[in-house]
C-alpha positions, 0 to 999 in steps of 0.5 A, a space after each residue: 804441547 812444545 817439549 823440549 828435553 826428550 824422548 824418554 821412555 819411562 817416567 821419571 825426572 830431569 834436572 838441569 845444570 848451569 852451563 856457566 856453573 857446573 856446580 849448580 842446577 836450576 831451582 824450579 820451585 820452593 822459596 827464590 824458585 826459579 833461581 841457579 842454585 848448588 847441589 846442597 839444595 832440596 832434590 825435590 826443588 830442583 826435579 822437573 817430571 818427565 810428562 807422557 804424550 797420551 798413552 804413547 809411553 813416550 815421555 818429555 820434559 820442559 826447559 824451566 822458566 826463564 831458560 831458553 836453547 840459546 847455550 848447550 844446557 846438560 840435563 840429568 836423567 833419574 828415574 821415579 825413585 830418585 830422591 838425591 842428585 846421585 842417583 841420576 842413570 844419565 847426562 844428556 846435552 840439548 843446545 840450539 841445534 836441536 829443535 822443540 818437536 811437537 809430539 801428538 798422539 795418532 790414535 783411533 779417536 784422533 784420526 778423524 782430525 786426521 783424515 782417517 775417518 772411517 777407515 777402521 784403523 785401530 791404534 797400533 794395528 798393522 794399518 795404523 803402521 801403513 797409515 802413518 808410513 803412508 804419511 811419511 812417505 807424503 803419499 795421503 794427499 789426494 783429490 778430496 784429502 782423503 785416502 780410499 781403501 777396500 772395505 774392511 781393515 788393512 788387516 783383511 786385504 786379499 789383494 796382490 802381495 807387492 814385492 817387498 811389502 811382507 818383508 818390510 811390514 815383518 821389519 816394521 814393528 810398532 816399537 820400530 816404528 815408535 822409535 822413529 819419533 826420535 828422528 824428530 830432531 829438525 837435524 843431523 842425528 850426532 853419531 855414537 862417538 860424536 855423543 860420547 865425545 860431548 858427552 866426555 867434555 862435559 864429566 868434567 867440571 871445574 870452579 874458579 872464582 870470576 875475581 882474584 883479588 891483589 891486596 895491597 900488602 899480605 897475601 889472599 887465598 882462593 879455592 879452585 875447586 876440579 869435579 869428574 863425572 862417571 861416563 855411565 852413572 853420571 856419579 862422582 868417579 874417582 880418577 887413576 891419579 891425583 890430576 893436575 892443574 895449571 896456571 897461566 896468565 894471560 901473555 902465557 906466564 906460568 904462575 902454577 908456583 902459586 897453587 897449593 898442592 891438591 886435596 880430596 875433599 870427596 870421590 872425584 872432588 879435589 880442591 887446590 888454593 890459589 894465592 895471591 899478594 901484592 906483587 901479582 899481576 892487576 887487570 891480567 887473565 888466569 887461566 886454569 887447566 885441570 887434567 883428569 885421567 881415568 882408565 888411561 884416558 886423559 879428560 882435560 877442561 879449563 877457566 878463566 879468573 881475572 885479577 882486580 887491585 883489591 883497593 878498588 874492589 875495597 873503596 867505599 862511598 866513605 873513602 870517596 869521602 874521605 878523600 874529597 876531603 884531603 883535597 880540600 884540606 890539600 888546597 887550604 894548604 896550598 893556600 896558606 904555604 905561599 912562596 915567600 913562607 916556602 923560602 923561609 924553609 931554606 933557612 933550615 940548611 945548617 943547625 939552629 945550633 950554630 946560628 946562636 951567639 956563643 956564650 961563656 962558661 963559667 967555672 963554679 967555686 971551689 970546695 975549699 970557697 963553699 966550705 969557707 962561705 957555709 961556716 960565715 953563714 953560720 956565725 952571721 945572724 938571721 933575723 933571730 940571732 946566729 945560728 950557733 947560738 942555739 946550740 949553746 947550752 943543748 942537753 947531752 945525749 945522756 940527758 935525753 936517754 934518761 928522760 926517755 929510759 924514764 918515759 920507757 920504764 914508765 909505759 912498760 916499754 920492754 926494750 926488745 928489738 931496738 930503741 925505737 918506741 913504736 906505736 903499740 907500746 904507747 897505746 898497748 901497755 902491759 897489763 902484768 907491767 902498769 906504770 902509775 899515772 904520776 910516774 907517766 906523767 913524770 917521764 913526759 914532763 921531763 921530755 916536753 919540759 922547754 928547759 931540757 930543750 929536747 923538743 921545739 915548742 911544735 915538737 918537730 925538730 930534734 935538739 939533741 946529738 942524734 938520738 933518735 930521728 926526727 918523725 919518731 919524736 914528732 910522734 912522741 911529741 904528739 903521743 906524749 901530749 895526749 897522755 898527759 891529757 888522759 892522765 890529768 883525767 884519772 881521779 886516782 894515782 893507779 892506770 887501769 886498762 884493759 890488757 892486749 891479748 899479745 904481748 910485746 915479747 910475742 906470747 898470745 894471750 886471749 880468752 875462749 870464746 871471744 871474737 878478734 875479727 877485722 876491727 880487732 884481729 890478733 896484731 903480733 909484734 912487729 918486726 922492725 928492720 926486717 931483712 927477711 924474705 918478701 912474703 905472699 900478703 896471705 900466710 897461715 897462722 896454726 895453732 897446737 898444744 905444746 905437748 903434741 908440739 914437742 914430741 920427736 916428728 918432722 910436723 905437727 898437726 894443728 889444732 886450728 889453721 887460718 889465714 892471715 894477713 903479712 903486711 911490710 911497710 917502708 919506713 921513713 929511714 928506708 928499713 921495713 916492718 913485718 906485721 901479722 895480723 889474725 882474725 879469730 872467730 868466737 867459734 874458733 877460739 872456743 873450740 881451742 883448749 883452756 889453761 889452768 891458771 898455773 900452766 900458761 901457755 899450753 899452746 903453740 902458734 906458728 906463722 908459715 908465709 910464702 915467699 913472692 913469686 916461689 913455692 918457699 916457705 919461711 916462718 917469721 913467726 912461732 912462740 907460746 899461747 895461752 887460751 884462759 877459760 870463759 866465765 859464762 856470765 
């Protein structure tokens, strides 16, 4: 049988290395066997067993499939109990140079194919050492192909001792004559240094990509990764000093300034980046040389990597594509940009501005001519008659503040804040304040009577001195009108309605019990012409009985707290309004204490808001509350 890596001397296993890859070793069974793969794969997919001739205790291994002795392979030696790449006892190097023996075993049952037939000669017997010495030396060939001896062994010959022939049985040992089997290299025996120094080239390994890429902008970063061997083990071994690399290109530039400095990833492994951008040389050779040195001795070894313009290592079959594409469109404007359009652009050597005939510019009238123009316009007529005759005859701003005192009176308005009337004081009116329908209707008759001229007969324009403006009379307007269709409706002359539970003045008044959720929540007056701070949307609303509210204390605990919802609009003359509202669950309001009829306002509410983008308080609210009892019915 042909073997190759060998002879050892005890079973075991060999792994072998990638002599164009330290890193990896040869995967010879398992998933993608037979295949070069890294030190993190499976050991036991990666050993070959070391295979004993006979019983001569001589043991080979061979080379894995798809190899051949074309390049110098290093080979790790374990014994049996080898479970990791770690543990290997040696590394040995077999190259071209040393030929495949072909190792068979010379034994009492194979010496009749050998012409030592008959002869007695038992294995490893001082004869069987003569023999095979007698073939070394060519001295078996005779007549007849075979060798006569006396009768009996070797052992018993009683003939005459031949000078030397004692001395050199005595040196000749079985396991000296065994070892001459490793003389079966087909050439020169390496001596001791020689093998020590291969041995030495190949401790050190070291991993550089085959590509560096040049970006067309930024920068890209590559590992180089330096490994060092131990001389006896075979392991990782740690060096005197952090060791060295270099850099180089090509035509001998040091580019050194682009490696990072080393790290230590583990024992004898060390690992440097290497970077590079745009302005690093294309198509040009770096070449690492990294210096190890271990017990004062310097151990160098080098790589190559080649730089390649990442643009071309990055073109796709898309931007092949993409650029068949814009040659085609480049032709189609070729063909539409003809030379008589090209020389049409020279007419783009001055600006459009000053080919353009100059114009005239002409002063507009006077402040003193528009004023005496306006005050024409007024006096002329429009269709309808001047202008100024329909402000002939207007009511005096005293006529239109009674009617409206008038209409105030009459829905219970309370005048407090402003003169403006607001929405809720026309569909929430008191109920300890309830006008009579005649004296409703009264106060809006006045007001929409055509003759006092306070409205148009849309009721959109004002017609009086500046009191007030004009979307507040709309809606008055508008409300009124639907007053006097609800009034014209009652069959008696008294208004009765059901009460809000907050009145204008902002006391609360509600009832145990009941619900004041989202399509009635608690709305307290609004606050028109706000000038507060602009509040958070959620504030809290807390409630306690005036009692504990007015003894001496820096706060109070609240009987109830909820959320509430702070809402600021813009009105039409550019002020704001605040308006609270508050949903109250039938629990909550139950759970709150009642007053005696006499005793209103045992409770105290408070508004606290936060100011927008701060951790301010600000309190736009606080006044009394009732809770009045519940009739179960």
């Amino acid at each position: 049988m042909a073997k190759e890596f060998g002879p050892y001397y005890a079973p075991g296993y060999v792994a072998v290395y990638n002599p164009a890859m330290p890193g990896q070793v040869r995967q010879v069974s398992g998933t993608g066997s037979p295949a070069w793969v890294t030190e993190s794969a499976t050991f036991t997919e990666c050993r070959i067993a070391l295979v004993q001739v006979g019983a001569t205790g001589v043991y080979y291994a061979d080379i894995p499939a798809g190899l051949t002795f074309d390049r110098d392979y290093s080979v790790g030696v374990y014994d049996a109990a080898a479970t990791t790449f770690s543990q290997a006892l040696s590394v040995e190097t077999y190259g071209p140079d040393v030929s495949p023996t072909n190792i068979t075993q010379v034994d009492g049952s194979a010496a009749a194919a050998q012409g030592l037939s008959g002869l007695g000669v038992a294995y490893g017997s001082v004869g069987y050492i003569q023999v095979n010495l007698a073939r070394i030396a060519g001295q078996l060939v005779t007549a007849s192909g075979l060798v006569t001896f006396p009768a009996g062994t070797i052992s018993s010959y009683a003939g005459g001792d031949t000078a030397g022939t004692s001395a050199l049985l005595a040196r000749v040992t079985a396991a000296r004559a065994g070892h001459l089997d490793n003389l079966n290299t087909g050439g020169l025996i390496a001596t001791a240094s020689q093998v020590a120094a291969l041995y030495n080239m190949s401790r050190v390994s070291l991993d550089v990509p085959p590509q560096l890429l040049v970006p067309v902008a930024g920068t890209k970063a590559f590992a180089v990764t330096a490994r060092l061997y131990d001389a006896d083990s075979g392991n990782m071994a740690a060096p005197d000093a952090t060791p060295t690399l270099a850099a180089t290109l090509g035509d001998g530039t040091d580019v050194s300034a682009r490696l990072s400095a080393a790290s230590l990833v583990s024992i004898g492994v060390y690992r440097w980046t290497y970077t590079s951008d745009s302005a690093h040389a294309v198509n040009d050779q770096v070449r690492f040389d990294v210096t190890f040195v271990e017990d004062g001795s310097a151990t160098s070894q080098g790589a190559s990597a080649f730089t390649v313009a990442a643009m071309a290592a990055d073109f796709t079959a898309q931007d092949r594509t993409d650029l068949l594409a814009t040659k085609t469109d480049a032709a189609g404007l070729r063909a539409d940009l003809t030379t008589a359009r090209a020389a049409n652009l020279d007419n783009l050597d001055a600006p459009i501005l000053s080919r353009m005939p100059t114009f005239v510019y002409t002063a507009p009238p006077s402040a003193a001519t528009i004023s005496s123009q306006v005050a024409a316009d007024l006096a002329a007529a429009h269709g309808n008659g001047a202008w100024g005759a329909d402000l002939t005859g207007l009511p005096t701003t005293t006529v239109f503040n009674t009617a409206i005192g008038q209409l105030q009176a009459a829905i219970g308005y309370s005048g407090v804040g402003d003169d403006t009337i607001k929405e809720q004081d026309l569909r929430r009116p008191k109920l300890d304040e309830v006008a009579t329908a005649s004296a409703v209707a009264t106060a809006a008759a006045i007001l929409l009577d055509p003759a006092q001229k306070l409205f148009t007969s849309t009721g959109g324009e004002v017609r009086s001195e500046g009191q007030p403006t004009q979307p507040d009379l709309a809606y008055i307007h508008t409300s009124l009108a639907a007053i006097l269709g609800k009034v014209n409706q009652f069959g008696s002359s008294t208004l009765t309605h059901v009460t809000s539970p907050v009145k204008a003045t902002g006391e609360i008044e509600i009832v145990q019990g009941d619900d004041y959720l989202a399509a009635n929540p608690l709305t307290l007056p609004s606050i028109r012409n706000y000038i507060g701070p602009q509040l958070d949307t959620v504030v809290q609303f807390a409630v306690m009985t005036a009692s504990d509210y007015d003894k001496a204390g820096a706060s109070a605990t609240a009987l109830l707290q909820v959320e509430a919802t702070a809402l600021a609009t813009t009105e039409t003359d550019g002020t704001t309004t605040l308006t609270v509202t508050v949903p109250l669950t039938a629990a909550q309001t139950a759970a709150l204490p009642s007053s005696p009829l006499q005793s209103r306002y045992n409770l105290v509410y408070h508004v606290l808001g936060t100011v927008v983008g701060t951790e301010d308080n600000y309190s736009p609210y606080i006044g009394p509350m009732t809770v009045k009892r519940r009739i179960a019915v």
